[in-house]
Every structure is written in C-alpha cells, then in structure tokens.
LOPADO-799112 format. One line per 8 residues: their letters; for each residue x, y, z of C-alpha. Coordinates in Angstrom, 2 decimals, always signed. Layout:
a) X Y Z | ...
This chain:
xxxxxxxx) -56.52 -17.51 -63.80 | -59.43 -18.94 -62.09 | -56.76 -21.90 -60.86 | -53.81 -20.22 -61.03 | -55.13 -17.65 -58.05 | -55.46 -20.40 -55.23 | -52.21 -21.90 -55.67 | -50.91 -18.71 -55.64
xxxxxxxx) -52.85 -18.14 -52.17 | -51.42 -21.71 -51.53 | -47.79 -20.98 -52.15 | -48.34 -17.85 -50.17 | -49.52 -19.49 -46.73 | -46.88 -21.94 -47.01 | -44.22 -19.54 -47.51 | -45.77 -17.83 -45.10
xxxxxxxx) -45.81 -20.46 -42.63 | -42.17 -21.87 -43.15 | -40.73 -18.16 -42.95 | -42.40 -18.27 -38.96 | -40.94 -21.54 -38.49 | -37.63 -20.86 -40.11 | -34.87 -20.38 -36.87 | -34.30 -16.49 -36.97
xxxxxxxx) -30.91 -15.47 -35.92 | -30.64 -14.79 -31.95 | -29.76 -11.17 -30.73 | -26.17 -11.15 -29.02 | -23.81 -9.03 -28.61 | -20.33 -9.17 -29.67 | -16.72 -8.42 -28.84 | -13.60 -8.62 -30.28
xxxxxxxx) -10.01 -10.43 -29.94 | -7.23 -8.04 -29.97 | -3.57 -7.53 -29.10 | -2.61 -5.08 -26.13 | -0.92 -4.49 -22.58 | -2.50 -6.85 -20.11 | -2.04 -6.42 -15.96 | -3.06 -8.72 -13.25
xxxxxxxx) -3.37 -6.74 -10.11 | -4.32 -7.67 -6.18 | -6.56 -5.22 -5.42 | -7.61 -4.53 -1.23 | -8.13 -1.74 +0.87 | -5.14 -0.15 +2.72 | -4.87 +2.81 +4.71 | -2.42 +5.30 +5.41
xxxxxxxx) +0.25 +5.90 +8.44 | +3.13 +7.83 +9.47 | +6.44 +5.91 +9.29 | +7.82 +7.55 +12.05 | +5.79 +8.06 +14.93 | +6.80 +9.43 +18.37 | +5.36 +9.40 +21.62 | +6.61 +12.07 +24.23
xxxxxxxx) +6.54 +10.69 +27.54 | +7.76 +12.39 +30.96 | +10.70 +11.96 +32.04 | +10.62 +12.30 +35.56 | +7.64 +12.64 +38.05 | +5.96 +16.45 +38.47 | +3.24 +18.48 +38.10 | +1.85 +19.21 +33.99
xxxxxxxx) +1.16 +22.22 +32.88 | -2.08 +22.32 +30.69 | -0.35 +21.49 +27.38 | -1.55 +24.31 +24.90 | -0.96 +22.68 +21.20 | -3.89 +21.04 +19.22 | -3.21 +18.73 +17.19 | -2.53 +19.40 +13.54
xxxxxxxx) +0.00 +22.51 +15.21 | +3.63 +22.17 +13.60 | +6.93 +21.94 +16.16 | +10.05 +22.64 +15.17 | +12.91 +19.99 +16.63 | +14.88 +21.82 +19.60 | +12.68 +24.80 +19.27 | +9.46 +24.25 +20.00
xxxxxxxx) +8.09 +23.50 +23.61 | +5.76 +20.49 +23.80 | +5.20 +20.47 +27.29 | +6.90 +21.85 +30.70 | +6.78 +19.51 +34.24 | +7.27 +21.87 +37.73 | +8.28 +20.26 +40.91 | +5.06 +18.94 +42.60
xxxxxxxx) +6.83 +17.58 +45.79 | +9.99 +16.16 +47.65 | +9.72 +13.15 +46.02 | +10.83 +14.64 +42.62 | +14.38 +15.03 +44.70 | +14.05 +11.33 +46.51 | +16.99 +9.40 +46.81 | +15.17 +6.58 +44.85
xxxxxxxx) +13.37 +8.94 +42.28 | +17.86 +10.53 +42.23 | +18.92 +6.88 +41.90 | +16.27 +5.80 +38.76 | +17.05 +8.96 +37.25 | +20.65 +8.10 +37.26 | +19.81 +4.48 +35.87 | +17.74 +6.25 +32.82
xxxxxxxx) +20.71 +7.91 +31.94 | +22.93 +4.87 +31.92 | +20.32 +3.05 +29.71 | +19.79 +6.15 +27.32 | +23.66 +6.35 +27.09 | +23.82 +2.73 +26.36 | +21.31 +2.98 +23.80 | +22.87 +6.22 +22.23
xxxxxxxx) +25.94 +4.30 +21.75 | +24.52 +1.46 +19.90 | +22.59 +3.54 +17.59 | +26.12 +4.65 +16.26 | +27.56 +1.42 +15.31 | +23.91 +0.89 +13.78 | +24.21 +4.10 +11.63 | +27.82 +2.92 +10.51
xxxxxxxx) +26.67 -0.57 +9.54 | +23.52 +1.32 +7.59 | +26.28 +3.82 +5.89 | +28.43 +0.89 +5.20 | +25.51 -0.99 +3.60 | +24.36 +2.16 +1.28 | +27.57 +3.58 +0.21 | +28.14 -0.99 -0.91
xxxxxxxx) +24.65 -1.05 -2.52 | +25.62 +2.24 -4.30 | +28.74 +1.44 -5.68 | +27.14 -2.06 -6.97 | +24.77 -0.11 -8.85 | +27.24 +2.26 -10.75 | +29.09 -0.81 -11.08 | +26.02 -3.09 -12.65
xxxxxxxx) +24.87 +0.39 -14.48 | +28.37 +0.05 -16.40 | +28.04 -2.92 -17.43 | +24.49 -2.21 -18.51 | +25.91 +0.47 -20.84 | +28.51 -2.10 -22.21 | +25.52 -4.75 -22.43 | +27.44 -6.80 -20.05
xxxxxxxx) +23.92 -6.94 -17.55 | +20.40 -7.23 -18.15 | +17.65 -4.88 -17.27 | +16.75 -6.92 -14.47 | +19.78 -6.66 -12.94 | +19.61 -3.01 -12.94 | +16.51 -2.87 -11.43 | +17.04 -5.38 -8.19
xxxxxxxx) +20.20 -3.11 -7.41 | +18.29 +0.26 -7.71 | +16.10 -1.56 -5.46 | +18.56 -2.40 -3.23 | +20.05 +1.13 -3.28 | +16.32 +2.16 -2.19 | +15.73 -0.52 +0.43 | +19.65 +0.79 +2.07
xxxxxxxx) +18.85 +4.62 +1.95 | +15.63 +4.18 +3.86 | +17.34 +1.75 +6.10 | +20.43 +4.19 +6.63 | +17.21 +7.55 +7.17 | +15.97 +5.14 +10.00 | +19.21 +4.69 +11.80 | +19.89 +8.18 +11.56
xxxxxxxx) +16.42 +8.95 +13.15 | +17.12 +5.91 +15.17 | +20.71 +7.95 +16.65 | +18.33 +11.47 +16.97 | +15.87 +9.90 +18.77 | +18.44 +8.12 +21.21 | +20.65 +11.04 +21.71 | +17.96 +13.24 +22.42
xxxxxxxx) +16.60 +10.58 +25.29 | +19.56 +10.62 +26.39 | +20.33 +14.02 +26.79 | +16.66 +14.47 +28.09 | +18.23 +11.93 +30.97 | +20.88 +13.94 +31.71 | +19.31 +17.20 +32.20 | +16.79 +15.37 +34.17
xxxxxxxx) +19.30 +14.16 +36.38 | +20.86 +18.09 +36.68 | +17.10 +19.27 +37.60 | +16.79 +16.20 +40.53 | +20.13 +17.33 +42.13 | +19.22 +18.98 +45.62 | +21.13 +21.44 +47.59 | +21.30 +24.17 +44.65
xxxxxxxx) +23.16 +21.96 +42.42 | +20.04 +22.62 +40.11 | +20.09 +24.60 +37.21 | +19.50 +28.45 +37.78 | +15.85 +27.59 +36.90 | +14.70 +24.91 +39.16 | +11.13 +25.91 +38.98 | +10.07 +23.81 +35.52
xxxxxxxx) +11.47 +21.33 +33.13 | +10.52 +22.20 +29.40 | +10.10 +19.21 +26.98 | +11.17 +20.31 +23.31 | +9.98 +18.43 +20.04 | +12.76 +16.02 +18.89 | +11.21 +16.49 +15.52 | +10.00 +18.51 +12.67
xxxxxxxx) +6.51 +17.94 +11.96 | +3.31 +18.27 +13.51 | +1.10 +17.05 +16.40 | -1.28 +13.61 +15.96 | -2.71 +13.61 +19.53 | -2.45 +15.36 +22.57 | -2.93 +12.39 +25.40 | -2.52 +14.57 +28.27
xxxxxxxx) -4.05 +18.33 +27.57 | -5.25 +19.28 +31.20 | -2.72 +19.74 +33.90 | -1.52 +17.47 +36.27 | +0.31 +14.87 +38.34 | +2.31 +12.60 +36.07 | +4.96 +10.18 +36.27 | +7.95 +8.89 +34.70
xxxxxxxx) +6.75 +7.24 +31.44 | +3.63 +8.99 +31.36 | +2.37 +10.17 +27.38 | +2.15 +12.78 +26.84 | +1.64 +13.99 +23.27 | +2.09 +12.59 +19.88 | +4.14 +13.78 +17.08 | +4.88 +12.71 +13.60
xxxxxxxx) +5.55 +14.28 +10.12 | +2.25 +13.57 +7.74 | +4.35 +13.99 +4.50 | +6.46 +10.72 +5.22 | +3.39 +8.54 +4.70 | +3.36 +4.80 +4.04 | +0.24 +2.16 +3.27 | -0.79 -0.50 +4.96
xxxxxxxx) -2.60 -2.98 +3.02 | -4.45 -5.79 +3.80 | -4.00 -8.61 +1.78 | -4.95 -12.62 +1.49 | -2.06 -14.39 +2.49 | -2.79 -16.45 -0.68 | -2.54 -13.38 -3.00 | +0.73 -11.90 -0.94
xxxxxxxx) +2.62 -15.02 -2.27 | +2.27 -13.24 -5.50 | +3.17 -10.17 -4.20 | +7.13 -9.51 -4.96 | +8.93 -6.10 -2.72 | +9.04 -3.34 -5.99 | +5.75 -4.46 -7.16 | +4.02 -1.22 -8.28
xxxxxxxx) +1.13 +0.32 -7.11 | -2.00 +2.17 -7.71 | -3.59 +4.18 -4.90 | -7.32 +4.78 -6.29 | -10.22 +6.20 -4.78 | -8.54 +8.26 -2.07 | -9.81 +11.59 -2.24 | -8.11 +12.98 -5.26
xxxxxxxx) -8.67 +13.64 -8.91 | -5.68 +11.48 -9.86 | -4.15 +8.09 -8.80 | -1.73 +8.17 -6.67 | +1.78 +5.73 -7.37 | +3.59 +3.72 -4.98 | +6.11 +0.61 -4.43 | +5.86 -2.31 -2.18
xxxxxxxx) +8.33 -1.72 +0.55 | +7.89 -5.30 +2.62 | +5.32 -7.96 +2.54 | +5.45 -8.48 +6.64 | +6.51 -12.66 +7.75 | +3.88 -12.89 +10.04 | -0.05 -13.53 +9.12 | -3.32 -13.05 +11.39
xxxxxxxx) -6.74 -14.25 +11.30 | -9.34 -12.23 +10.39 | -13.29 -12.86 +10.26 | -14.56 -11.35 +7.13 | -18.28 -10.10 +6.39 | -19.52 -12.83 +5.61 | -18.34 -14.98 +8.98 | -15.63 -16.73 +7.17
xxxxxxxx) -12.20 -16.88 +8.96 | -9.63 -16.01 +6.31 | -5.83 -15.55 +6.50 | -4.08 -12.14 +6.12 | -0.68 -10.34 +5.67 | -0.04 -6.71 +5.79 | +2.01 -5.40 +3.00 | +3.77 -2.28 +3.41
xxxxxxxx) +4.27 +0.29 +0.00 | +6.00 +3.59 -0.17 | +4.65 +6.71 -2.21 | +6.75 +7.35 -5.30 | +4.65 +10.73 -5.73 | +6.04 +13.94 -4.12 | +4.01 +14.70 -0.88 | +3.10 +17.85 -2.66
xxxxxxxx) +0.34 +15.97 -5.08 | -1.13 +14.50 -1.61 | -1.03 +17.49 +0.93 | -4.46 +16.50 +1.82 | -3.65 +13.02 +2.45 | -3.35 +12.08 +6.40 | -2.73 +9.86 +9.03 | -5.08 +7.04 +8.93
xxxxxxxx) -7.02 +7.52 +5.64 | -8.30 +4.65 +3.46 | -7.41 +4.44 +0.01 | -7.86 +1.33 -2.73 | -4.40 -0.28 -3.88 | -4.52 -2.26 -6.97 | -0.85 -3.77 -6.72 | +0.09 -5.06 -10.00
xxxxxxxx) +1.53 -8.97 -9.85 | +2.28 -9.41 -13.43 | +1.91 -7.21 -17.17 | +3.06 -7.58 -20.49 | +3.13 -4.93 -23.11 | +1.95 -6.84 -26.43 | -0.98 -10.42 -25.60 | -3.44 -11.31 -27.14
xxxxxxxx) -6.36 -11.03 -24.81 | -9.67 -11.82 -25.01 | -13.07 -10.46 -22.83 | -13.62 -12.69 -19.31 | -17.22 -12.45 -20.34 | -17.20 -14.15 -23.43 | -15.35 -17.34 -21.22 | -17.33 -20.33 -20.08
xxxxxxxx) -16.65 -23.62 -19.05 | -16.48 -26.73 -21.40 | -15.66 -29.83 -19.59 | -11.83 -29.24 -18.42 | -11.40 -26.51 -21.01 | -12.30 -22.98 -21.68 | -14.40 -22.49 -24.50 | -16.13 -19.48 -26.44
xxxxxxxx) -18.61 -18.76 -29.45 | -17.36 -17.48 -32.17 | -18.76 -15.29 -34.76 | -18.34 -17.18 -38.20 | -20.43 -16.49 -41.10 | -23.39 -15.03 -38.48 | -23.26 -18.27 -37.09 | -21.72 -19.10 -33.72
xxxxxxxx) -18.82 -21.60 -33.71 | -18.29 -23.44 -30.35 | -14.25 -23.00 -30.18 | -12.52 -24.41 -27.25 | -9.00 -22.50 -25.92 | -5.97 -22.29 -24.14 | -6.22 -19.69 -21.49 | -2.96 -18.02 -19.28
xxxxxxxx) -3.35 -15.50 -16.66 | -7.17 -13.44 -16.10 | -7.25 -10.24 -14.22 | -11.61 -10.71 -14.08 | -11.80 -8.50 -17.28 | -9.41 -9.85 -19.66 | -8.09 -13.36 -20.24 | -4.68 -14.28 -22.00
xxxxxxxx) -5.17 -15.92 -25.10 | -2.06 -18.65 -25.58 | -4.12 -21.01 -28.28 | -7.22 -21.15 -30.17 | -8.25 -17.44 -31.36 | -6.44 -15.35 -33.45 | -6.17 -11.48 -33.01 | -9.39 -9.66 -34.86
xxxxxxxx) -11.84 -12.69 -34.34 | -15.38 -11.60 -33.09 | -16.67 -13.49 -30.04 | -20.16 -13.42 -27.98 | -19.79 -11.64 -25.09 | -22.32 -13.22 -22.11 | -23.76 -15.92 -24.42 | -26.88 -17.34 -22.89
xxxxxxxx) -28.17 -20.91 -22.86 | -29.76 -20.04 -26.06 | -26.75 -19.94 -28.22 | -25.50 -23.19 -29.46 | -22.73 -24.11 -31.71 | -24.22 -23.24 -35.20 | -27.27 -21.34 -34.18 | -27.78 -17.80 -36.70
xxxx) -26.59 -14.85 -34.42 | -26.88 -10.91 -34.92 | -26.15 -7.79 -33.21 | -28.23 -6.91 -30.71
C-alpha cells in the first residue's frame, strides 16, 4: 500500500494534466441544410404617386375669386366648381386676347381629334390582345401552350387595358379643353354676343377625385395658363422605385412585388408596370455617384386595403427577380471563401469537416446549394478563425 498510494497520486496528476491539455471541443453553433422555396428579391425604397394627375390652369385672363376648396375636398367631374374668373378689364375682350382665344380653340380641337384615332388604335390593340388570350387559353386547356405563354398574354391583355383607360382619359381630358376653349371664346365675344351671364366664368372639375394642392387660394389677377389647383384620384396609385441600374437589368415588367413597411399591418402586392429607358445619376450617402432607373409597379390589392395610403408616401419594395418552389438551400452565414470556391464546415462525428461547394443564386440569407451538401447535413453557422477542418465542435 505504502507504494501503491504514490503511483496512484502519480497516475492521478498525469491524468490530470493530459485531461487540461487534451483539445476540448469548441462552442459553435449550428444550422442545417434543407429543401424549400427560395426568392431573390431587389429590395429599394419607392414612393407612391397618382397616375393621373391634373393641373387646372385659366383659361383666359381675369380676376380669381378666392378659391374655397382645401385640399383633400372631393369634386365631382362636370359638377363641382373648382374655381370662377370675372372680367377684370377691357383687355379680357381685346382683339388680340379675341384672336388667341380663337387659336386655343383650334389647337384644343386639333388635339380632341387626335385623341380619337388614339382611343381607336388603344381599342383595336385590347380587343387583339384579348382575343389572343382566349385563343392561347384554348390551347392551354388542350395542352397545346405552356404556362408561360399564358402568362405573357394576360400580361399583355393588362399592359392594353391600361393603355386603352389612358386614351380614354387622354379623349376626356382633350374634349373637355376643348370645350373649355369654346365657351371661353362665347364669354370674350363683345357687343352682347356673351352668354346671359357675362359677369364670371366657372371652371368645373374634369374629374372624379379629390384636390392635391390649391396653387392659387387668394384672389386675384391671373392669366391664361396660370395654375390654378391640383386634382387627382388617390385610389389609382402607382410606385416609383428607385433602383441600381445594375439590379433593373434583372428586373423583368410582371415581376412581383412586395410593398413592406408602409404604414400597415399587412404587405401590400404589386406588379412591375415599366422599368423606364432612361437612367440618372445620383450621389448616394456615402458621396459615391451611382447609376439609377426608376421602375414603375401597379397595386394588385383593391384600394380598399390601402385607404390610408397617399400621394407621395414611402414604402419598401422587395421586387422578386427569381424563386423556385423546391432547392436545396443552405444559410449565407455558414459561407466563406476558400480560394476560388465556396466552402463550409461541416458537422461530422462532432468534428468539423472543411467541405468545399458549388453555389447558384444568394438572396444575403440563403444560398442555392447545386453540389457538395446533401439535404439534412448540419453546418457551422459564423465559424470563427478558431474552427479548423477536424477540430472537436459542440453546441453552444
């Protein structure tokens, strides 16, 4: 016993002292490989407008009465009265002031009767673009088309109906100027050729909707071309959104999108209508000159689930570039560089295997898997510079 007990002591400090030496596994925490539906989205800021804006302006030179609507009032088209002008002086009856009167009426009938060929051509267009779709539709039922197919001609069916609503507003607005010309020509006619009420001219709303800005409130002296008040309809909203010209190459007209972080409980869902020709320059935060486009998407949500929604208002669009249903997708934080190829650390045995992959499209939080994991492996998600291939791991 007497030598037994120190080389038990013995056996003790050395186990003792290889157990502190022995590598203990490193803390880490751990994700996994799976199968799922995978987006890649541009996201930017974008912010709302009215497609159809209009600008009242007088139409002939006389004194303003104080205009009494505020804006946010509703008009009714033909009913309600935006603004009246009353004879200020002579020269509202001047032969000149008679003879550019005259010459607005000629232009606003000129441009009345081009808006109708423009509607016909826009009718034309719609009622072709319609009858391709039942026609593509058919086929779809007989499998004689794909789904693709289907799609571009709905889209095309879309893209002609809003085309065909702006030529008819474009032939309202028109006829309205120029019947605004005409009866301002009938109120500049001297020598009681005037209408029985000579004393004002009353401006009606060409629209239903309500009023943006007043530009002229107080009363006054104003002259032909002068603005007077703005008016639009807040429940035919579009987005503007501004986007690097680099991602808009991405960006396809259909694209869906996700307006987030607007206001409401709910995300609101939208199409891109046109991704605009033209770029600009802009200087970002951080003094860097950068290149933009403006894309332009439509609300596919009734205006009634964004009644508060305005004029003007920001909102965050996510507009989705490319998703699959079914990839196999791993975590953007367990990804690191390894030479020319991405690599992670796998979790084999408690022990982290350096694998190296093939990696498709990454949307910042998920990358596409195409080679070199399999779905249900366990990888290390933020590995530090203490993990190397073969070290012990465990969960943190």
């Amino acid at each position: 016993m007497k030598r037994a007990l120190p080389i038990a002591v013995g056996v003790i400090v050395v186990a003792a002292i290889v157990y502190a030496l022995w590598p203990k596994p490193i803390p880490v925490d751990f994700d996994s490989v799976a199968r799922g539906p995978m987006e890649v989205t541009v996201d930017e800021e974008g912010k709302t407008r009215i497609k159809e804006r209009y600008v009242v302006s007088a139409p002939l030179a006389g004194r303003l009465r104080r205009i009494a609507l505020k804006a946010g009032d509703r008009v009714e088209a033909g009913k309600t009265v935006v603004a009246v002008i009353e004879p200020s002086d002579p020269a509202l009856l001047d032969v000149r002031s008679l003879a550019e009167t005259a010459a607005r009426v000629k232009s606003a009938e000129a441009s009345a009767g081009q808006a109708a060929p423009n509607l016909e051509r826009a009718k034309t267009a719609l009622e072709f673009a319609q009858s391709d779709h039942r026609r593509v539709r058919q086929l779809r039922e007989r499998g004689g088309s794909t789904q693709q197919e289907e799609e571009n001609v709905e889209m095309l069916v879309r893209t002609r109906t809003e085309e065909f609503k702006a030529a008819q507003f474009s032939e309202q607005i028109a006829n309205y100027e120029f019947e605004l010309a005409k009866a301002a020509l009938v109120r500049s006619k001297p020598d009681g050729e005037a209408s029985s009420d000579p004393t004002n001219f009353e401006i009606r709303s060409p629209i239903d909707g309500r009023v943006l800005r007043v530009i002229e409130e107080s009363a006054g002296v104003v002259t032909p071309g002068n603005e007077l008040i703005t008016l639009g309809d807040p429940r035919d909203l579009e987005v503007e959104i501004d986007v690097l010209s680099s991602d808009s190459v991405a960006v396809k007209p259909g694209a869906s999108v996700r307006f987030e972080h607007w206001g409401g409980e709910q995300p609101l869902l939208g199409n891109v209508r046109l991704i605009e020709p033209a770029g600009f320059t802009k200087i970002s935060a951080l003094g860097v000159e950068e290149q933009r486009v403006w894309v332009l998407a439509d609300f596919v949500d009734p205006p009634t689930k964004r009644e508060a929604l305005g004029d003007g208002y920001r909102v965050e669009a996510r507009i989705v570039v490319w998703q699959r249903d079914d990839v196999l997708k791993v975590p953007a934080s367990a990804l690191f560089r390894q030479g020319d190829d991405w690599a992670v650390f796998r979790d084999v045995d408690g022990r982290a295997q350096l694998t190296r992959i093939k990696v498709g499209r990454n949307n910042g939080i998920e990358a596409e898997v195409l080679d070199g994991l399999a779905d249900g492996d366990v990888v290390i998600a933020h590995p530090s510079d203490k993990v190397v291939d073969g070290i012990g791991i465990r969960q943190r």
